[in-house]
N, C-alpha and C positions, 0 to 999 in steps of 0.2 A: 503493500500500500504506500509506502513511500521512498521515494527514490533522490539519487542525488539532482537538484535543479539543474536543469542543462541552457545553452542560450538559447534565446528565444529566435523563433522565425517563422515565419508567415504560413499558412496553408489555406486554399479553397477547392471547393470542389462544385460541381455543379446542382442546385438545389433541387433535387425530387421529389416531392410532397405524398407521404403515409396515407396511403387510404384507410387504415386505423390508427385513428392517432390517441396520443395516451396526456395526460397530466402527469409533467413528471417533476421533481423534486432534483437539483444539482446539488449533490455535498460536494466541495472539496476547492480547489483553489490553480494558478496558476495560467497561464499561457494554453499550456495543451488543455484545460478547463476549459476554458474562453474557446476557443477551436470547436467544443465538441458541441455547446451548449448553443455556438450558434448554428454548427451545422441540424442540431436536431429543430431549433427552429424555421430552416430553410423547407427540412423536411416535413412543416407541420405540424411539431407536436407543441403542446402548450407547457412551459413551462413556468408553475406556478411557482416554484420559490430557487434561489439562490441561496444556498446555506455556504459562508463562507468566512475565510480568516478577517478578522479586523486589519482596518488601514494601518501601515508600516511608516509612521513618518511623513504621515498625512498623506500618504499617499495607498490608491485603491488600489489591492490585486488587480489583476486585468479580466479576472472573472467576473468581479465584482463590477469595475467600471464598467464593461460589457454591457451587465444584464441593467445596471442602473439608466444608464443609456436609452435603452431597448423600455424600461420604465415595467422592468418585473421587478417582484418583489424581493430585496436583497437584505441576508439577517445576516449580521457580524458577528456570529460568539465567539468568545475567546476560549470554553471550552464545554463542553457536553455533559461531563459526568464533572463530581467533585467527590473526592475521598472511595471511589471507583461506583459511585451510585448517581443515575441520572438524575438531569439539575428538572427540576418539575415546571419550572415556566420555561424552559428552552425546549421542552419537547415541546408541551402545549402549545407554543408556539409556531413549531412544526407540523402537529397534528393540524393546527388550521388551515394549511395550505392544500390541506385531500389532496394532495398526492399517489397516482397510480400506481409510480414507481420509481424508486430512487437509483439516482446515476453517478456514482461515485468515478469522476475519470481519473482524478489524484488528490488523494485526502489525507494529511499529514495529521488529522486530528481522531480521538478515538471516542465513534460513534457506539453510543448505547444500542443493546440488541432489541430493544422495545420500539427503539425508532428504524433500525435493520427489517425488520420483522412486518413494520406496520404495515404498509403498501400494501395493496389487492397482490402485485407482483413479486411483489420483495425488492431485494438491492442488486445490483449488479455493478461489481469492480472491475479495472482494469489492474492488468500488473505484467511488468515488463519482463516476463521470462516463461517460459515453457513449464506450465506446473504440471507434476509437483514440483519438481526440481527447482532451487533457486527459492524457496519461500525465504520470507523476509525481507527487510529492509532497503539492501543494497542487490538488490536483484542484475542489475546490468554489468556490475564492478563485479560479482563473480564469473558471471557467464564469461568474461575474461579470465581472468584468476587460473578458472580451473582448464581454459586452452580449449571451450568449447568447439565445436568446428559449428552449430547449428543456434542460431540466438532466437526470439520471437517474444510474443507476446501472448497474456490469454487474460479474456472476457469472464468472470465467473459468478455465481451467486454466493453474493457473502451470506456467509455463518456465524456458527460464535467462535471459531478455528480460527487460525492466524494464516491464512491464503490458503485455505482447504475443502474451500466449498466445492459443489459441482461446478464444472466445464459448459458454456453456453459454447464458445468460438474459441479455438486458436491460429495462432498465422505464424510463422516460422523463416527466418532468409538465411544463407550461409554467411560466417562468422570471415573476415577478411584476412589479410595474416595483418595487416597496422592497422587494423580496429583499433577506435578507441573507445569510452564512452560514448563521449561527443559522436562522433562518427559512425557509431550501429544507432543514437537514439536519432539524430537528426535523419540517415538516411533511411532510415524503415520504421523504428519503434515510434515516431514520433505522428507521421503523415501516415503509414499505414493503420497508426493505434487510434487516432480520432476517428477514421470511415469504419472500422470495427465497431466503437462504440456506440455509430449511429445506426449500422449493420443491427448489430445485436437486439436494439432499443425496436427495430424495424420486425425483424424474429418474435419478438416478444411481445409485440401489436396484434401481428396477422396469427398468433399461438405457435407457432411453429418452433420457440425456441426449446433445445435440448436441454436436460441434465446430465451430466454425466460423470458419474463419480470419479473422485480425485482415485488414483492407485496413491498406493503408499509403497511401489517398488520404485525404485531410482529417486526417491524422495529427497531432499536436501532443505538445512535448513541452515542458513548463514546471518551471523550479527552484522552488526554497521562495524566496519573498519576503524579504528583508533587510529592514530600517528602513531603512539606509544608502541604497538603490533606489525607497522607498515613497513619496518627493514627488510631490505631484502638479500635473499639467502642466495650469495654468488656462488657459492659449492653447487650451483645446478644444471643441468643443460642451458644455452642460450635460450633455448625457446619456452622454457619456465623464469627465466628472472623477461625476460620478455613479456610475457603475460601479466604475472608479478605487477612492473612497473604500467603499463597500460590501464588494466586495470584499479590502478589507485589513481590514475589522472583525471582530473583534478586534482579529488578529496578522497581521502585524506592525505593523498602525496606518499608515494615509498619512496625511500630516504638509505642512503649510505652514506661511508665516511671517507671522503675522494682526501688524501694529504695532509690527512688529519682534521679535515673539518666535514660537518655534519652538512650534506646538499641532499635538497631532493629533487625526484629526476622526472620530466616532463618529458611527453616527445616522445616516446623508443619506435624502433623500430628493426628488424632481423636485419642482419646484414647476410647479401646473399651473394656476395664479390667478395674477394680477399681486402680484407682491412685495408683501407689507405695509410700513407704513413703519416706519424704524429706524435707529441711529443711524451715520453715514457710519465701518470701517475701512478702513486700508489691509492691500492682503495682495498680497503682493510674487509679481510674475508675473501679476497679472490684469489683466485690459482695462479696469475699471472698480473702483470701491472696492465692497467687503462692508457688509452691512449689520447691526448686528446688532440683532435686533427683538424681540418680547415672546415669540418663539418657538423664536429660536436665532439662527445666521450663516448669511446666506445669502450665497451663490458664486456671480459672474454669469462664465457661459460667454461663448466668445467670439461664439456665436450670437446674444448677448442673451438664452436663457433663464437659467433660475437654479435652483440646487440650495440644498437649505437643509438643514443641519448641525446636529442637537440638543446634543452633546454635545462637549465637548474636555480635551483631557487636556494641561495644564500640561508645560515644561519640566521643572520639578519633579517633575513624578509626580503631583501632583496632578488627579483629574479634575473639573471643573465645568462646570453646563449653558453651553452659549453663551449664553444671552443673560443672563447675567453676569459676562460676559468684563470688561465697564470697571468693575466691583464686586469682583473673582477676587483683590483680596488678602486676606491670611489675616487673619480676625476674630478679634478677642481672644475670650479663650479665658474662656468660666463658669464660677463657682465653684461646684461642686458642693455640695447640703447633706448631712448625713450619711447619709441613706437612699439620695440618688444616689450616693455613696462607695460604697454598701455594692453597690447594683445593678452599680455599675461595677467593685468585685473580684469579682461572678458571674460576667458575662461575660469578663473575664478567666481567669478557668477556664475557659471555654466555649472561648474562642481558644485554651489552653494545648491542651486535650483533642484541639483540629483539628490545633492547627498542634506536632505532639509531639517535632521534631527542634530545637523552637526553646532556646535554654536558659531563658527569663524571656520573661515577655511585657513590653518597656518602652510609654513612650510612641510611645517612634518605631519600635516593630515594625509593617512593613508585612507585610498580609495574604497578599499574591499574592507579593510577593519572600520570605515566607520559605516557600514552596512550597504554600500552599492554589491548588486547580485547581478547577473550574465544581463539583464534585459536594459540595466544604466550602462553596463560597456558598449551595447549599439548605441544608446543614444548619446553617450559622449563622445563619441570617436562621429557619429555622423554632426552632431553638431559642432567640433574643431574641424571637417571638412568645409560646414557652412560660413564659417568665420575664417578660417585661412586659404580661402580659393580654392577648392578642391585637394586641397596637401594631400597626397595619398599617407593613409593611414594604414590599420589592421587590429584588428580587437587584440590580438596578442600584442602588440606592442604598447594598451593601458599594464596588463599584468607585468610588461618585462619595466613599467616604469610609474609603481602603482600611486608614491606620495605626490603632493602638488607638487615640491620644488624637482624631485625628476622628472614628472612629465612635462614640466615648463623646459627645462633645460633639454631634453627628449626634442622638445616641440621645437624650441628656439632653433639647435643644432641643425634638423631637418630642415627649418626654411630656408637656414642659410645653407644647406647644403652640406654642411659639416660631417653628416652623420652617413653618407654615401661608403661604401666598403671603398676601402683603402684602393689609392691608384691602380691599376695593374701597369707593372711592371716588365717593359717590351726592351729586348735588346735585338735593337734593329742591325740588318747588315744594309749600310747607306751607301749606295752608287750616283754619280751623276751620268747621266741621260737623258738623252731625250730634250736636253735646254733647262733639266730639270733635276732634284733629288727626291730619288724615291726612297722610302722606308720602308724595309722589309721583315716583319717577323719571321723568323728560323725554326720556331719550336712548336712541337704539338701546342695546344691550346686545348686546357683540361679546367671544368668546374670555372672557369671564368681566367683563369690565372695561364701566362705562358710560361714552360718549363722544357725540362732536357728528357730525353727518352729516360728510362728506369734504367737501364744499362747504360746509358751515355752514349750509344750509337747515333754516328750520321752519315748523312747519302751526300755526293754532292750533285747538285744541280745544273746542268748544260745550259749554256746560250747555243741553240742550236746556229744559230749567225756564223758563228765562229768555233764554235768547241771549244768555250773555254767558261771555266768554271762560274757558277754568276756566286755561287755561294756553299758552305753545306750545311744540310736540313737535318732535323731531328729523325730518326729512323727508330719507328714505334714498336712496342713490343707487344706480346702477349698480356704483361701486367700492365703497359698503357691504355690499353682496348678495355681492361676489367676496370680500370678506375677511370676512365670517360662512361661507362657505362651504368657503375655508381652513382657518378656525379648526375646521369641524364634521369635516373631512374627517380633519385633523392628530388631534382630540382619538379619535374614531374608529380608526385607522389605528396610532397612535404609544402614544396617552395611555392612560392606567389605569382610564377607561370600557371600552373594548375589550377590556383584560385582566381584567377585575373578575370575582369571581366571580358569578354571577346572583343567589344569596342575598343578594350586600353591593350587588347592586344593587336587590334589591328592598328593604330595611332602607332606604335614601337615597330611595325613593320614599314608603314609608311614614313618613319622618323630614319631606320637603318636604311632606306630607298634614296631618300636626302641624301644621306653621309656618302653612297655611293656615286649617285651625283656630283657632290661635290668632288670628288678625288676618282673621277673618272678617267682622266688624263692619266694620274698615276697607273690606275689601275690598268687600263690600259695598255702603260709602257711597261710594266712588269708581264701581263700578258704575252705581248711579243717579244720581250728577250726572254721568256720562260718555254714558250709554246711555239714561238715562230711565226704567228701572227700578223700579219703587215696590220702597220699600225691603225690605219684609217678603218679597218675591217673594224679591229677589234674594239674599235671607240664607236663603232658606229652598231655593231652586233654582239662581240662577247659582251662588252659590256652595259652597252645602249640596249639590247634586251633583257638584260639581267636587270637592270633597274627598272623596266615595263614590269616585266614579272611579278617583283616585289610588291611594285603600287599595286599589280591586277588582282593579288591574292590577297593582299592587308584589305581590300575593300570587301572581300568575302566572311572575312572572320565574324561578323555577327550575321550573316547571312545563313548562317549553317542551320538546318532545322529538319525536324521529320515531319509526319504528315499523320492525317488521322485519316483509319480505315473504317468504313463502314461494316460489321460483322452480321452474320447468323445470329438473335436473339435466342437465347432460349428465356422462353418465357416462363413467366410472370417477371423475370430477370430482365433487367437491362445492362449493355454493357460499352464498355468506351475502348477501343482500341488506339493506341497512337504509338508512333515510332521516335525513338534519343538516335540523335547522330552522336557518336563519342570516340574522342581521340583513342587513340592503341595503346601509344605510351610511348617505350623509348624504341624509335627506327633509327634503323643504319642506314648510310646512303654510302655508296661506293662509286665514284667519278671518275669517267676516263680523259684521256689527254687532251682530247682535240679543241673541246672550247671548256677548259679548267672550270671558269667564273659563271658563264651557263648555265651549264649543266649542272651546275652545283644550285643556282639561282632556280631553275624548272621543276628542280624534286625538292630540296627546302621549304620555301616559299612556300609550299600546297604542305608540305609536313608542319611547318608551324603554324599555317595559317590555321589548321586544324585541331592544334592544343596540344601537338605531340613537341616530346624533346627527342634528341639529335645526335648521334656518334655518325660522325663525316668521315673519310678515305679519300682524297685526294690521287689522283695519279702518281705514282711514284715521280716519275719525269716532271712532272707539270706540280708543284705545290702551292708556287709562292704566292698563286691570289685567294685561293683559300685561305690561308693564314693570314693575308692583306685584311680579307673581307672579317675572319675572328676579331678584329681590331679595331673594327668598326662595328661591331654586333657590341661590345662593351660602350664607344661611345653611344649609341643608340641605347644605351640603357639596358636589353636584354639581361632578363638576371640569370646571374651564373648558374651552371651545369645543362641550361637550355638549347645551347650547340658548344660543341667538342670537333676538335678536328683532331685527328693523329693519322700525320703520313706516316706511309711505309708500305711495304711491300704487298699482293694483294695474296700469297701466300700464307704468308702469317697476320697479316690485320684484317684483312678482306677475311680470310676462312677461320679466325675467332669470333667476328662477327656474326657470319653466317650460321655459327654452332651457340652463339654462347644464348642463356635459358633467359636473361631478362630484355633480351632483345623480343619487340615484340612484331615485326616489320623491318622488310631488308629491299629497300628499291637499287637496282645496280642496270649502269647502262656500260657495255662491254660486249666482247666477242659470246659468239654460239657459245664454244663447248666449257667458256669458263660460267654462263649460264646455267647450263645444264648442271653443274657441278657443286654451285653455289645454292641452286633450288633444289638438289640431292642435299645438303647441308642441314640448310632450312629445313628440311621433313623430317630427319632422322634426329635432332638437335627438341626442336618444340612446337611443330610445326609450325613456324612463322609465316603470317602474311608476304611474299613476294611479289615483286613487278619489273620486269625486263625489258628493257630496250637493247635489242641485239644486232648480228651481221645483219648485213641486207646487199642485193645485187638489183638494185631498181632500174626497171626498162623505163625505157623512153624511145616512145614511139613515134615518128614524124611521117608524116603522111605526106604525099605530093601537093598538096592546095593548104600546105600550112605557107604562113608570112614568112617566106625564107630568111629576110634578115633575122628579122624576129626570132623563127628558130633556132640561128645557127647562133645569137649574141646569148638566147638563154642556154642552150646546150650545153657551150662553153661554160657557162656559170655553172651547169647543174653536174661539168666534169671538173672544172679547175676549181670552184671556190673553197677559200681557205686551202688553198693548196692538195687538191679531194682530201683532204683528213676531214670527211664530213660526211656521217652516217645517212644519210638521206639520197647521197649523190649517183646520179645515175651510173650504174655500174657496167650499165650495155646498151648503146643505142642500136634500135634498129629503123633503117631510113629507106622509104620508098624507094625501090631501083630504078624509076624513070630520073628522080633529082638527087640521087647518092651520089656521084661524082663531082658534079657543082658543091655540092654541099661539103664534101670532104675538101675541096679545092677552097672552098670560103673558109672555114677553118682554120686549116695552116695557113693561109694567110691572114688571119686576126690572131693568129700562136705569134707569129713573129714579131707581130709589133708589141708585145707585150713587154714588160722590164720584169726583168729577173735582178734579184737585190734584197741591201740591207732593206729590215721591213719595218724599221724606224723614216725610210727616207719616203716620202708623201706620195713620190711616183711611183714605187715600187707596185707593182701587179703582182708578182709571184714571190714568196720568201720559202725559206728555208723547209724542208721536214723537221720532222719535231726533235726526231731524236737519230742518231746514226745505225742503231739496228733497225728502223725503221725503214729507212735511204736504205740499207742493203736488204730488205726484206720485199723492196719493189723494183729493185734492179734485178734482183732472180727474177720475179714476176715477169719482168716485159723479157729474159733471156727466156722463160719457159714460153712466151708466146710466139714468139718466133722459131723455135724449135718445132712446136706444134704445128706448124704453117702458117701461121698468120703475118700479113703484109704491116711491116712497118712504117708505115709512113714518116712518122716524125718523133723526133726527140729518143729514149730508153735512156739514157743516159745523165749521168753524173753531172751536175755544174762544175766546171775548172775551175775553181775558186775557194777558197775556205769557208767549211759550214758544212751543214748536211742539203745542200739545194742539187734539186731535181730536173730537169728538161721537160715541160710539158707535153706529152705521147699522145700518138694517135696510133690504133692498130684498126685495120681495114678488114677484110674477104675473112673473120672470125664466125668459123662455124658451129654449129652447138654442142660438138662434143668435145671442143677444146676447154682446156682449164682455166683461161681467162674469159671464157664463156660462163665461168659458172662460179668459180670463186671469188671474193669480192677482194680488190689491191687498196684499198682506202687511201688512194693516191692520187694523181694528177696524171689518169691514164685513160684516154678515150678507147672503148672497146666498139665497135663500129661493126653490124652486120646487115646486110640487107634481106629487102622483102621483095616480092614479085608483086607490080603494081595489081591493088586491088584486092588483095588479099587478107580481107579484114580479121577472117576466122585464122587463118593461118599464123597470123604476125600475133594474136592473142594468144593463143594456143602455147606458140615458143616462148613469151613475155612471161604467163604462166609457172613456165618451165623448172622452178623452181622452189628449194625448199624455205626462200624467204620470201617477205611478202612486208619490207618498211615505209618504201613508197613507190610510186611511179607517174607515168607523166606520157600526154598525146598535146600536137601538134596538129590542128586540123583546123579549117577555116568552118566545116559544117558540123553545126553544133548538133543533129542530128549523131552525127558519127564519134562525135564526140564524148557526147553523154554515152551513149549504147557502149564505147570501149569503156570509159569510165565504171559503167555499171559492173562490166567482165574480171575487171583487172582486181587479181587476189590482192591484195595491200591496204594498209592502216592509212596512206593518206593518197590521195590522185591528183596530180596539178593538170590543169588545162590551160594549154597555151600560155604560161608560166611557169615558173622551176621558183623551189627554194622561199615559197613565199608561203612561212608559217608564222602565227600571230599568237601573244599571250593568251589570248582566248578560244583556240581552235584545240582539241586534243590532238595529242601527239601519239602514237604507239603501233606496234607492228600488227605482222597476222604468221601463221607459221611458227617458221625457228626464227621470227626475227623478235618474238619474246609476245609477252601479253600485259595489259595493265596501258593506264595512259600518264605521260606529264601533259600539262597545259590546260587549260579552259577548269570549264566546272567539275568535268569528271577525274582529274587529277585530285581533288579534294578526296572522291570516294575511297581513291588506294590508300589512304591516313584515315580514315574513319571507322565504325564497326557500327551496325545499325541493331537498337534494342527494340526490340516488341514491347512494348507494357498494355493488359487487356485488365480493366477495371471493372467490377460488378458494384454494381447501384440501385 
């Protein structure tokens, strides 16, 4: 019957009105009170009396206010019985109300069984735990305690037993592994226990409600928890001092002795990564010392796992996060200027107004000791929103800072900015280029902070321009990838990404779009001495769409929503169906070289947009805009552990990714069989959600009555652009045989006038290949195609010059069972076969031909024939009479082996999402 208070929050539901409706009697008090008593008025039933606590400090329950409101009749006793015999005008006073049936939803006070009794129907309680089990007091703080796996609630008719009556309703949800209190009563005990009660009350109208005796097997029965009993016993498995501490959060607090002093511990949570590092304490009773890390204190059980603890509350009363326990003394206190005096006597009022029993508000008036309870933390944290422009706030930051003069100085610190986690600390490797200095971070980028691999390994990074080193990068490990993983799962899970609201997460995605803006020259120019990029490209595409990108999906994040389904009634029943779009959690993204800044911007973008955190992969070859872009995701505010980059190898980072259990989502755009490989991974690992972007060998078709120029200037594009390191590019053309000749002749000679060059310098047309085993993995290519028979036309060859740069190729009379017929060179290699004019079904057929299907593309003046090949051609995207022209809002994705799932447009949001069913009876 009574429970510890929890914060308060909103519920409605839709009102039905009881075709039998009752006169009923409300004993009890609180929030979830208020909830039930109006829902059962929505429903129709009359409720004559209000039996409730007296005002606290002048101020009404919210049960109370409610029903006053509403203008029923509301009785304040302060108690029922006296010397354990009922008070005789506090019944009679209840007996006047003729009462059907009394509705106890949370009644802290002890009703006589004369007035239990009286009602035509008797009483019916709520109580938060599956009975029998769990009777008494602290019913929710065990169901923790003892590691339940299944929590709920049950409806019963009270008796003269202590929670032993018969069973009307129970309801039941799975127990989470970081349940908290807070967190099983808010998300189910709290919204499902109010439509229960009106459920029930509903049962109990039309007669249909059951009795059903309590068993006395698996029975339990538990006191309210002391502080004095609340230590916790570290000789235990992790996953019992876990419960343990959960379970007492709030009230009464479990408590140990971390270096000698007495803290109690808020927060926990299993750790299911290997412990990050952090600084050695001792804490009396464990097997081993605590740690405390950039994340909090972590608890090693006696199993060798480990729990980790956000928060701790001082001997003093003071609470601060853990992992500023060896920082936790009190910081000299800032002199206010006279505008922050004047802000600091408003809130002062504002404390006076909550806290109304108090005489003065001093410095050292604490908030909670002079009786503010969970429902004055919303409203003083929303009213210093209303007085300081929106200051972003958080109910836990009244507890970490509960007297006036901390939360003034709390408050003060914040507006000035003061109270922002320490600088991150970047050790750039600085080049000038380009007319310009760029700065480069080197190191993974984990939990917010840049740092050196765990081993200290690094790669060094190519100017493919010249082959020579631009820098060396961090080279990630196995324990890199578990503790980016941590940190994405914690920031997720714990941190104020998770709780944000979707607007203030899209304004942070739109705010990191800015930043990229702004330092897009940089970006840029580290793109093309990283990737080999000509510069104008890569300002104008890697990174000129990577900032479309951003803005397209920051504008989605409160767009996100499911829909309601019309259902099958069964009758006399009504029911409401509706669908929760909700984030996965933490996704891998794994990027390949061609366009670094992209590709990374295509699958982020839609992964944040969507509430998920982020372990990034980089191409080994290609890092430094990745890392560029982590460095901007902190000025843009992102709070840490929300993206994680660690290059390195896709051997070891890519397939720890792929395997490890709290990855919940793995997008990767790369070759066929390292696909194939990595979605083997995924399944045998946890089945993780995957989405592929893979090879592709895209035809393009040109028909005799396409606009020749036209054709031949996008061709070119759809074989040389970005130097063909560009998955979409056409892989084979095939060209009408009445205008194949002209059209190969038009060609080379638009090849020749091209510049081949540094891809910094403005006129450059063609730069470098990305990397030198690349350059030789396409000079075999064009020596197998000529082996094979195929006519060279132009180029196969090397640039004379320093760098990895290539000759733009043309290969002619390519027939289909040759191997540049079918494998894709992601080069700057025109593969060229013809068709016999006319032959629509023919030239589809071979286009076909293949086990990819990423895109493709017709040239035709009659739109007639146009649409009709369109229709045929197997592939994720179709260009007509244009190449290369994809839009932030268009999805992108293959069909075949060229992978499944989309980036781009609306449907890219679906691959970061999971859709819930929720079906309501009413």
């Amino acid at each position: 019957m009574l429970w510890t208070a929890i914060r308060a929050r909103s519920f409605c539901t839709s009102p039905v009105r009881s075709q039998n409706r009752l006169k009923l009697a409300l004993i009890g008090q609180s929030l979830f009170g208020q909830e039930v008593y109006s829902l059962l008025q929505q429903q129709g039933h009359k409720v004559v009396g209000v039996f409730t606590v007296p005002d606290k400090d002048g101020k009404a329950d919210p049960l109370a206010a409610a029903a006053e409101k509403d203008g029923t009749p509301v009785f304040k006793f302060p108690r029922w019985r006296v010397k354990g015999k009922p008070i005789p005008e506090v019944v009679e006073a209840y007996r006047a109300v003729g009462a059907e049936l009394n509705v106890l939803p949370f009644c802290t006070q002890f009703i006589p069984m004369n007035v239990i009794d009286h009602p035509r129907h008797g009483s019916i309680i709520y109580h938060p735990s599956i009975l029998p089990r769990h009777r008494g007091a602290s019913a929710i703080n065990w169901t923790l305690i003892e590691g339940d796996k299944t929590a709920g609630f049950s409806v019963f008719w009270a008796d003269a037993g202590l929670d032993t009556g018969p069973i009307l309703l129970q309801r039941q949800c799975a127990v989470e592994p970081n349940d908290t209190v807070d967190s099983l009563y808010n998300r189910f005990l709290f919204p499902e226990g109010i439509k229960a009660m009106a459920e029930a009350v509903s049962l109990i109208a039309e007669g249909k409600a059951p009795r059903i005796p309590q068993s006395e097997e698996g029975a339990s029965y538990e006191g309210i928890q002391k502080k004095s009993n609340a230590k916790v016993n570290l000789a235990q498995p992790a996953e019992f001092i876990h419960n343990w501490i959960r379970g007492h959060d709030k009230v009464p607090g479990a408590w140990t002795v971390v270096d000698g002093q007495v803290v109690t511990l808020y927060g926990s949570s299993l750790l299911t990564s290997p412990a990050p590092e952090g600084q050695p304490v001792e804490v009396e009773g464990a097997a081993q010392p605590g740690l405390i890390t950039d994340s909090g204190l972590v608890l090693f059980g006696a199993d060798g796992n480990a729990v980790q603890v956000r928060n701790l509350q001082l001997d003093s009363g003071r609470m601060i996060p853990a992992s500023k326990f060896f920082s936790s003394e009190e910081s000299s206190s800032i002199e206010l200027t006279e505008a922050e005096q004047k802000m600091a006597e408003e809130i002062r009022a504002v404390w006076k107004g909550i806290l109304s029993s108090a005489a003065a508000i001093e410095e050292t008036t604490d908030f909670f000791k002079s009786g503010a309870a969970s429902m004055d933390v919303v409203r003083l944290v929303e009213e210093v929103k209303l007085r300081c422009g929106g200051l972003q706030m958080q109910n836990e930051d009244v507890y970490m800072a509960s007297t006036f003069h901390d939360f003034i100085q709390m408050l003060v610190r914040r507006c000035r900015g003061e109270d922002r986690e320490e600088e991150v600390v970047i050790d750039h490797v600085m080049k000038e280029v380009n007319n310009m200095t760029v700065k480069m971070p080197h190191q993974c980028f984990i939990n917010g902070k840049f740092q050196n691999a765990a081993d200290g390994k690094t790669c060094s990074t190519i100017n493919p321009t010249d082959g020579s080193v631009i820098c060396n990068v961090a080279y990630a490990s196995v324990a890199d990838v578990d503790q980016a993983v941590f940190a994405a799962k914690e920031a997720f899970e714990t941190g104020p990404w998770g709780r944000m609201n979707p607007r203030d997460r899209g304004q942070l995605l739109y705010r990191l779009a800015d930043l990229m803006e702004q330092h897009q020259e940089e970006l840029a120019t580290i793109e093309s001495i990283d990737s080999g990029a000509v510069y104008t490209l890569a300002l104008k595409t890697h990174v000129g769409m990577s900032i479309q990108t951003f803005r397209y999906f920051a504008g989605w994040c409160d767009k996100i929503h499911g829909t309601t389904i019309p259902i099958n009634q069964a009758r006399p029943n009504h029911n409401l169906t509706f669908t929760k779009k909700e984030p996965l959690g933490v996704c891998a993204i794994v990027i390949p070289w061609n366009y670094p800044l992209m590709m990374l911007a295509w699958k982020s973008a839609a992964c944040l947009a969507a509430g998920n955190t982020l372990v990034l992969k980089p191409a080994q070859v290609t890092p430094l805009t990745a890392l560029k872009f982590a460095e901007l995701t902190v000025k843009a505010g992102i709070p840490r552990g929300v993206i994680n980059i660690v290059p390195g190898s896709g051997g070891l980072v890519g397939q720890r990714m792929s395997e490890h259990p709290d990855i919940r989502k793995l997008g990767f755009t790369g070759s066929t069989p390292i696909g194939k490989q990595i979605m083997k991974s995924c399944a045998l690992s946890n089945l993780k959600k995957v989405s592929l972007e893979l090879g592709g060998k895209s035809p393009l078709i040109i028909f005799s009555d396409c606009e020749m120029d036209k054709a031949v200037r996008m061709a070119m594009g759809a074989v040389f652009f970005n130097k063909g390191e560009n998955c979409i590019a056409a892989g084979r053309l095939f060209v009408e045989e009445s205008i194949h000749d002209d059209f190969i002749g038009r060609v080379v000679s638009e090849i020749k006038k091209m510049k081949i060059g540094d891809p910094l310098d403005r006129s450059t047309d063609h730069g470098p290949q990305n990397h030198r085993a690349h350059l030789e993995k396409l000079l075999e290519y064009c020596e197998v195609g000529v082996k094979d028979g195929a006519t060279l036309v132009y180029g196969g060859r090397q640039v004379s010059r320093p760098g990895f740069f290539m000759e733009p190729t043309v290969f002619t009379d390519v027939e289909d069972h040759m191997f540049i017929a079918k494998e894709e060179s992601f080069g700057p290699i025109m593969v060229v076969s013809k068709f016999r004019d006319g032959d629509v079904e023919g030239v589809l057929s071979r286009a076909n031909d293949t086990e990819f299907g990423l895109a493709s593309g017709v040239f035709t003046r009659d739109i007639s024939k146009a649409l009709y090949v369109s229709e045929r051609l197997e592939a994720g995207t179709v260009f007509v009479n244009t190449y290369n022209k994809t839009d932030v809002a268009a999805p992108f994705g293959g069909f075949k082996q060229s992978g499944f799932g989309k980036d781009l447009g609306e449907e890219a949001l679906q691959e970061y999402l999971r859709t819930k069913a929720v079906t309501v009876e009413y």
